[in-house]
DRENMARLO-975758 format. One record per residue (C-alpha): z, x, y; residue number from 1. Coordinates in nm, 3 decimals. Example, Ala and Ser with C-alpha at 12.3 -4.5 7.8 and 13.67 -1.06 7.14 Angstrom:
2
REC       z       x       y   i
REC   0.780   1.230  -0.450   1
REC   0.714   1.367  -0.106   2
//
This chain:
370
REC       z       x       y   i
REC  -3.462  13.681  -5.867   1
REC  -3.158  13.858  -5.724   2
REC  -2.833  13.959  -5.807   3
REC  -2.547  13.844  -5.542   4
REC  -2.203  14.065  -5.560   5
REC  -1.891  13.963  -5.380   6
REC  -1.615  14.264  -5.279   7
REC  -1.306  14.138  -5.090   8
REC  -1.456  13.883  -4.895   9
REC  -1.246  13.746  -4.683  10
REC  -1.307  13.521  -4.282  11
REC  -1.041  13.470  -4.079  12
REC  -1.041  13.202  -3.775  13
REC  -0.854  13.323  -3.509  14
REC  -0.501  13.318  -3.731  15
REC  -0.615  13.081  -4.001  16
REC  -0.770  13.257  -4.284  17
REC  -0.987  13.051  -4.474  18
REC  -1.189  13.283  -4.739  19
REC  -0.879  13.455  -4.849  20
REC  -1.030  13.815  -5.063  21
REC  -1.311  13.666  -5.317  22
REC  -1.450  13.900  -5.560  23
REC  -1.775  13.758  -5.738  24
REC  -2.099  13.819  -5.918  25
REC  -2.392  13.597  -5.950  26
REC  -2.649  13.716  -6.253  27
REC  -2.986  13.753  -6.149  28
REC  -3.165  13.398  -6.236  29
REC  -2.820  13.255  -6.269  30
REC  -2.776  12.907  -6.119  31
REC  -2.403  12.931  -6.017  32
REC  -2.225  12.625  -5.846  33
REC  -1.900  12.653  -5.576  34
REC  -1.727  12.350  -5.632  35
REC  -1.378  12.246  -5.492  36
REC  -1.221  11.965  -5.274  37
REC  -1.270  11.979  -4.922  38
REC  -1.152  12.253  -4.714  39
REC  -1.142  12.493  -4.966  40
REC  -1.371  12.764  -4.816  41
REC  -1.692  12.656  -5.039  42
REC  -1.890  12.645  -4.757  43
REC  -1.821  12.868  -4.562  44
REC  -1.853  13.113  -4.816  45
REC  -2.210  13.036  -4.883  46
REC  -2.257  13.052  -4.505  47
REC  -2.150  13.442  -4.506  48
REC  -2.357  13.495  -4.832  49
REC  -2.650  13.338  -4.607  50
REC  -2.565  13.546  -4.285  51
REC  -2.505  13.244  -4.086  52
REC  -2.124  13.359  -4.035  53
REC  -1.998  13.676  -4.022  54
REC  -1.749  13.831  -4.304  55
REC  -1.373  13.929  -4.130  56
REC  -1.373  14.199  -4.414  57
REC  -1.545  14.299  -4.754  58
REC  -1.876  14.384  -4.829  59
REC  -2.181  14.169  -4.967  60
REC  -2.446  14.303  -5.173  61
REC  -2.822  14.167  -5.313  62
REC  -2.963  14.372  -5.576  63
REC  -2.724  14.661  -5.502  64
REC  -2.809  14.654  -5.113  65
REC  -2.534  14.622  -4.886  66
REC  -2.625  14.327  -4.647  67
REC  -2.276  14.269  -4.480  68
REC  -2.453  14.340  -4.169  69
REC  -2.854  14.187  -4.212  70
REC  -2.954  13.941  -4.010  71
REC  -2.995  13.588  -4.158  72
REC  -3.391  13.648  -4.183  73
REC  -3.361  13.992  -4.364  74
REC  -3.180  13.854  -4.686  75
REC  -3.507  13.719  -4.855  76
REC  -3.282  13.346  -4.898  77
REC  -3.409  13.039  -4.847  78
REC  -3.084  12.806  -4.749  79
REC  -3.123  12.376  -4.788  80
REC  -2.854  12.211  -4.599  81
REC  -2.702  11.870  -4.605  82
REC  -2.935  11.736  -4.377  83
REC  -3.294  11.704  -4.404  84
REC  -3.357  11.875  -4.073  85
REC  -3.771  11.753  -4.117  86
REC  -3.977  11.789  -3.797  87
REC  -4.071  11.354  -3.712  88
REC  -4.376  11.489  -3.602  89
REC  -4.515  11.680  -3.834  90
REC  -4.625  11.605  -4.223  91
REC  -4.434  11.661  -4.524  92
REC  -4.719  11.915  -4.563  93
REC  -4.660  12.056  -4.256  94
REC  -4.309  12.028  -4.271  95
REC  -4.294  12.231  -4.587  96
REC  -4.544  12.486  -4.465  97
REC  -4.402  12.545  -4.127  98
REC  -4.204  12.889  -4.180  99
REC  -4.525  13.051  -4.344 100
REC  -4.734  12.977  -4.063 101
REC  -4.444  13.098  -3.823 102
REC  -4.445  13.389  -4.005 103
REC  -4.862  13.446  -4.001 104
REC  -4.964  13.367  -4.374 105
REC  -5.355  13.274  -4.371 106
REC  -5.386  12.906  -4.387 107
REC  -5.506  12.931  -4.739 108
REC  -5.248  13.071  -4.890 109
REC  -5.003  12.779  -4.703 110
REC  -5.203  12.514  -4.885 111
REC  -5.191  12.713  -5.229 112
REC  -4.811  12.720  -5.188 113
REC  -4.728  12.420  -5.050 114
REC  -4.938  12.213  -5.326 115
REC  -4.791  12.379  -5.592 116
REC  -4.424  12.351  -5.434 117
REC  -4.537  11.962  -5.418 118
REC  -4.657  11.989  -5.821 119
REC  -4.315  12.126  -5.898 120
REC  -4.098  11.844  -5.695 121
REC  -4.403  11.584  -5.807 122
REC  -4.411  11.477  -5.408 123
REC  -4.792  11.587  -5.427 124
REC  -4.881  11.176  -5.328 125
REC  -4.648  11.241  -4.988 126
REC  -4.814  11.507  -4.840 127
REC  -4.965  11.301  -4.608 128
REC  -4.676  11.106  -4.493 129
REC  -4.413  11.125  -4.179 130
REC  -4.099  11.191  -4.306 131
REC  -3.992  10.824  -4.132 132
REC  -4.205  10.702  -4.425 133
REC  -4.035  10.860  -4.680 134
REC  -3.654  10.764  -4.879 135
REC  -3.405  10.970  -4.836 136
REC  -3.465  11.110  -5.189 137
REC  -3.834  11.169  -5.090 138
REC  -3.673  11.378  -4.780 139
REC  -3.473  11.602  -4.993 140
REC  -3.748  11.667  -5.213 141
REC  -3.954  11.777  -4.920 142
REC  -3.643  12.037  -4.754 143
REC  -3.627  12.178  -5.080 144
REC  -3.977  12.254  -5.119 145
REC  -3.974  12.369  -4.754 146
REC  -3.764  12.665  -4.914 147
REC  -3.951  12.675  -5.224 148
REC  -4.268  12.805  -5.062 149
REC  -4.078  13.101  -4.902 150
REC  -4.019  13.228  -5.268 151
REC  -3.688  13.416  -5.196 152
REC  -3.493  13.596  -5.415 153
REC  -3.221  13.358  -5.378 154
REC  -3.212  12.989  -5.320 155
REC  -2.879  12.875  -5.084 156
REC  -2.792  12.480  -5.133 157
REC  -2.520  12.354  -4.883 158
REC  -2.385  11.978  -5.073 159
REC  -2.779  11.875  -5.073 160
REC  -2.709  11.576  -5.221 161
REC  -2.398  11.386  -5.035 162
REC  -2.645  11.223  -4.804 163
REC  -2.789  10.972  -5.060 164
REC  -2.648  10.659  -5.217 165
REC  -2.517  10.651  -5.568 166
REC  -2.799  10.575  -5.709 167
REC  -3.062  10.846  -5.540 168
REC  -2.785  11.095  -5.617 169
REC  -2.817  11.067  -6.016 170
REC  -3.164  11.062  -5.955 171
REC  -3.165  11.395  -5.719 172
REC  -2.926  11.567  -5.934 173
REC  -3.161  11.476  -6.264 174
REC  -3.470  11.629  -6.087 175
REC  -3.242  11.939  -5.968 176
REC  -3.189  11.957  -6.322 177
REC  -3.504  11.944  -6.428 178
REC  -3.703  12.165  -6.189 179
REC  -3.365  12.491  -6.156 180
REC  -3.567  12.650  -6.505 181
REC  -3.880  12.660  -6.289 182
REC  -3.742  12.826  -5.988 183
REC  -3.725  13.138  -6.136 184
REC  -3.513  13.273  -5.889 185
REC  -3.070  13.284  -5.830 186
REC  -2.943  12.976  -5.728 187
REC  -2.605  12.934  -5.503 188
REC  -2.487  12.548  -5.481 189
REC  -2.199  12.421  -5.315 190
REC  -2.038  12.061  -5.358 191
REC  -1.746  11.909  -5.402 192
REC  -1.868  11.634  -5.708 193
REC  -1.790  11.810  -6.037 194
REC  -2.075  11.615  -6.215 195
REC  -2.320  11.736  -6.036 196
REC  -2.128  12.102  -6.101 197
REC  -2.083  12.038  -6.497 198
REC  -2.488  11.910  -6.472 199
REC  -2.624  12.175  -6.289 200
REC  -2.422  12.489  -6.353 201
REC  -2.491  12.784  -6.557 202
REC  -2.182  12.917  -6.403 203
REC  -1.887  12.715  -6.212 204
REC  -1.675  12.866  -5.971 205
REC  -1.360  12.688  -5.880 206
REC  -1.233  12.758  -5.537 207
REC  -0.884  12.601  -5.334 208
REC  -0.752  12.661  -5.043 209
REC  -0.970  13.010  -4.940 210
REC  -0.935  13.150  -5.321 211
REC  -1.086  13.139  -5.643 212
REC  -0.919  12.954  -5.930 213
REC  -1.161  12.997  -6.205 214
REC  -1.529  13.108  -6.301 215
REC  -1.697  13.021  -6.620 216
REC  -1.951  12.849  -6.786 217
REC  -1.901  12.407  -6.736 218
REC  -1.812  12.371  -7.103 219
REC  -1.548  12.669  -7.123 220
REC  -1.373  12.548  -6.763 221
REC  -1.397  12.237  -6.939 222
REC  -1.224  12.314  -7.282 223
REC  -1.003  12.616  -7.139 224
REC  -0.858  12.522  -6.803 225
REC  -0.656  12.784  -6.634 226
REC  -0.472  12.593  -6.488 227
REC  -0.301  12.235  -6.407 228
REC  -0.554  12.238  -6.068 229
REC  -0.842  12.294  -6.260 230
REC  -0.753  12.106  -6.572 231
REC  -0.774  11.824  -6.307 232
REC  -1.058  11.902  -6.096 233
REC  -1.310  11.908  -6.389 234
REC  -1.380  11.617  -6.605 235
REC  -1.414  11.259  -6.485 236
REC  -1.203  11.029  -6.516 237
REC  -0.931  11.354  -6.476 238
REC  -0.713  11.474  -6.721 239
REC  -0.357  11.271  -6.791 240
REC  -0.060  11.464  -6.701 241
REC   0.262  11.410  -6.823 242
REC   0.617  11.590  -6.746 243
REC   0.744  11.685  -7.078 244
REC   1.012  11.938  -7.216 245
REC   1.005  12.131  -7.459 246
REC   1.207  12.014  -7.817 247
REC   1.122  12.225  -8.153 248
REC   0.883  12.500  -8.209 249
REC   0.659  12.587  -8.554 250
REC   0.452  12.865  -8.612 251
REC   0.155  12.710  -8.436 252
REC   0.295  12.380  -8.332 253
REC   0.510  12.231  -8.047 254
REC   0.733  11.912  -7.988 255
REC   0.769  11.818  -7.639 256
REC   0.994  11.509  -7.513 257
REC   0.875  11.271  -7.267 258
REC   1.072  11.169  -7.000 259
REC   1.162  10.823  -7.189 260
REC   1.289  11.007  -7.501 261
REC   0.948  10.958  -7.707 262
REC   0.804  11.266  -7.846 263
REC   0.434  11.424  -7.886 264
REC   0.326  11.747  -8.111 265
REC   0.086  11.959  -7.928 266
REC  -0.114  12.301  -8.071 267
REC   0.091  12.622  -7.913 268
REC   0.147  12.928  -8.009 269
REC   0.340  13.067  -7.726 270
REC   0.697  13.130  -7.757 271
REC   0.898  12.832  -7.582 272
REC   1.253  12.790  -7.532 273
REC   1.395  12.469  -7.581 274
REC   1.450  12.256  -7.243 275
REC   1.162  12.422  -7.045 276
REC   1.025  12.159  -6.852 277
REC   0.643  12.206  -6.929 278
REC   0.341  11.966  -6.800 279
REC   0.143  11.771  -7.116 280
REC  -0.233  11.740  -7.043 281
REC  -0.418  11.502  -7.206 282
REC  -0.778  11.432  -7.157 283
REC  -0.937  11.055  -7.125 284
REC  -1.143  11.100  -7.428 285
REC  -0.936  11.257  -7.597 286
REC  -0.659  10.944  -7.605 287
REC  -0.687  10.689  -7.903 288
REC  -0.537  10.377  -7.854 289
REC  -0.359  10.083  -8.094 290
REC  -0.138   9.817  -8.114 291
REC   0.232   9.854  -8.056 292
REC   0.390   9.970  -8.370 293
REC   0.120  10.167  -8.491 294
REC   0.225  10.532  -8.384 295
REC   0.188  10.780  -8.083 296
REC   0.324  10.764  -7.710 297
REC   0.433  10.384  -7.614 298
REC   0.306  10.242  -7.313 299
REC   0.174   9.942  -7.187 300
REC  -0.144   9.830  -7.046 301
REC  -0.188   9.754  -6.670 302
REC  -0.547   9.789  -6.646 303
REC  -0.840   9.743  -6.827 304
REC  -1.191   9.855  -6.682 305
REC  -1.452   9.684  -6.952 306
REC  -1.818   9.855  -6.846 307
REC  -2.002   9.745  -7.199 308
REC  -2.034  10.084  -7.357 309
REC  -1.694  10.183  -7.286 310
REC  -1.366  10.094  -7.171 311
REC  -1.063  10.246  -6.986 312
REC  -0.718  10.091  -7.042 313
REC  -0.493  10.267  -6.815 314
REC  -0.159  10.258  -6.988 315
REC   0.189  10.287  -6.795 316
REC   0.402  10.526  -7.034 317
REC   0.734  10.695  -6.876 318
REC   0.682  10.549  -6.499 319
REC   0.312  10.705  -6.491 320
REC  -0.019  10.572  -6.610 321
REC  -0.260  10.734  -6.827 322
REC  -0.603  10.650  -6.893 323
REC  -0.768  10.658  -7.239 324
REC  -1.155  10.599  -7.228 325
REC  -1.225  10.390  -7.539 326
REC  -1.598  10.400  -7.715 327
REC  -1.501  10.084  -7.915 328
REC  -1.451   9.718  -7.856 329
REC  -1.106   9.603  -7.833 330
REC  -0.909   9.266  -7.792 331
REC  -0.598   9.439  -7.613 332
REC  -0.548   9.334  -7.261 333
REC  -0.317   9.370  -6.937 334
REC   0.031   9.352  -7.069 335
REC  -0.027   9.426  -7.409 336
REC   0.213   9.707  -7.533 337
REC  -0.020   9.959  -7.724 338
REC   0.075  10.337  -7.843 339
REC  -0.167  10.627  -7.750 340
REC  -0.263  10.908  -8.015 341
REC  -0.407  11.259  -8.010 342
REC  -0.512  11.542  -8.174 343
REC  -0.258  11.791  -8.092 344
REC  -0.524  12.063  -8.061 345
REC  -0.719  11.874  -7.792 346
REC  -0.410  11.852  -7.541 347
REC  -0.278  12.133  -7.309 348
REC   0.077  12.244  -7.180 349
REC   0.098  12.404  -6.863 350
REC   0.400  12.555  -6.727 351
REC   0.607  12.517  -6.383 352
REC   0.346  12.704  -6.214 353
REC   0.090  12.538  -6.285 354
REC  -0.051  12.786  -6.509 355
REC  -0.149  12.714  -6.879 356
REC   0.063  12.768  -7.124 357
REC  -0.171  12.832  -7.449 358
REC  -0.336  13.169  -7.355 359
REC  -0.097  13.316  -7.073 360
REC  -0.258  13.651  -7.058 361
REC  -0.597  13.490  -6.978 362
REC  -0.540  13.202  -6.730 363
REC  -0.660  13.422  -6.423 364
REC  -1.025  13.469  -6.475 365
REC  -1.254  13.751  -6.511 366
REC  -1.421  13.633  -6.212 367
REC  -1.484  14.002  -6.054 368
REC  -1.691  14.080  -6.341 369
REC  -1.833  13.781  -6.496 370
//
């Protein structure tokens, strides 16, 4: 296992700078995921931490040795990219054993390793096989035990997954699940679904646009957003926003008014002056939903998406529509007026800049230290 630090960081194109000063550490063993939409530096950060591109400025260290400058083969990594890159030739058990024998280990030992890389992925029936024999699940199991058998210190994983259908994808991202306790080693993972992030993470690291927004643990981005840009890039289906301003204030309580004159109580202690325009975020789960009449936010229902085991009514209310995911059965349909209910401590207010409102001192991360 290895310990990856991050000081100033930055890679400049020509005039474009795209990795904009990151400062990051990744805990030895830790299985830390880069997530973000596309063109946010992701990466192309985990190409510098890989040696593959070279850093404009800052420094990068593994286990406290400064490897700014080491060539790609000198980091002890071990990198899986988005394609399989298998030799057609050769077998998966050739394929997976090729960098030992390029780099001289007996034969022996490459069959030791490579069997117990296939125990690990369970492939240990495809060693025979051509990799035109195999799905494309089967091939990603074989390009990550290609770097398995190098044991690095560090594993590098460049969006392994956004190859395979829907379906192969769960199934991948279960068995990544599964085998990232048996690695034993630091783990790097870059892609731009936030499930597979909030499945696979020990640590999430939110990047846009060349920075990073926030680092923490899934559950913690999850709960404490912050800000409006992550609040919205974690959790699926996204949170609900809402423009809102703000009306009365109580010790630990706020009113807000919606832009059609309804009104909403949300948990707050911050200080708010009346008339600040604030953002409301609610999340899917979160909403309850009931008949006209009945209390909370009016709206009325333009959609319902009925997928047995749950359903989302997406609900117009002030000119936008929300979504409430709904664990019950229920008769209400398109056109049906309905009002939408929360617990006021479950919802979030973030302010013009996007940044939340709840614990203002905190929304920009820890993430040089954590």
């Amino acid at each position: 296992m290895a310990q990856l630090d991050l000081v100033g960081v930055t890679k400049s194109f020509g005039d474009a700078k795209v990795i904009k000063g990151v400062d990051l550490r990744v805990a030895h063993g830790e299985f830390c995921v880069f997530v973000g939409p596309s063109g946010c530096g992701k990466s192309t950060l985990l190409r510098m931490i890989a040696g593959l591109e070279e850093c404009s400025s800052g420094r990068i260290r593994i286990d406290d040795v400064d490897v700014t400058d080491q060539q790609p083969a000198e980091r002890g990594i071990a990198m899986v990219f988005q394609s399989y890159a298998l030799y057609p030739h050769m077998t998966v058990a050739e394929n997976m054993g090729f960098g030992l024998k390029i780099a001289k280990v007996p034969r022996a030992k490459i069959d030791a390793k490579v069997a117990e890389a296939a125990r690990t992925l369970q492939i240990e029936h495809l060693l025979a096989r051509r990799p035109k024999d195999l799905s494309g699940g089967q091939r990603q199991r074989v390009a990550i035990g290609r770097a398995i058998v190098r044991q690095p210190r560090m594993f590098l994983f460049d969006e392994p997954l956004s190859n395979l259908d829907a379906a192969l994808r769960v199934e991948m991202r279960v068995e990544l699940a599964r085998i990232k306790s048996q690695l034993d080693t630091t783990v790097v993972y870059v892609t731009h679904d936030q499930v597979e992030a909030m499945t696979l993470a020990d640590k999430i690291v939110v990047m846009r646009e060349g920075t990073i927004e926030q680092v923490g643990r899934p559950l913690d981005l999850y709960a404490r957003p912050a800000n409006q840009f992550v609040a919205g890039f974690i959790g699926s289906p996204k949170m609900n926003f809402l423009p809102v301003q703000a009306s009365s204030a109580g010790p630990d309580m706020l009113d807000v008014r919606l832009a059609d004159g309804g009104m909403a109580r949300v948990a707050c202690t911050a200080r708010v002056n009346p008339q600040t325009p604030l953002t409301l975020g609610i999340r899917p789960e979160h909403l309850s939903i009931a008949p006209a009449g009945q209390g909370g936010i009016a709206g009325e229902v333009v959609v319902a998406e009925r997928l047995g085991g749950e359903t989302y009514f997406h609900v117009r209310v002030s000119g936008q529509v929300l979504i409430a995911r709904i664990h019950t059965d229920s008769a209400l349909g398109v056109g049906d007026r309905v009002g939408l209910t929360f617990d006021p401590a479950a919802a979030h207010l973030f302010q013009a800049d996007g940044l939340r409102l709840s614990e203002p001192s905190q929304v920009h991360q820890e993430h040089a230290t954590s």
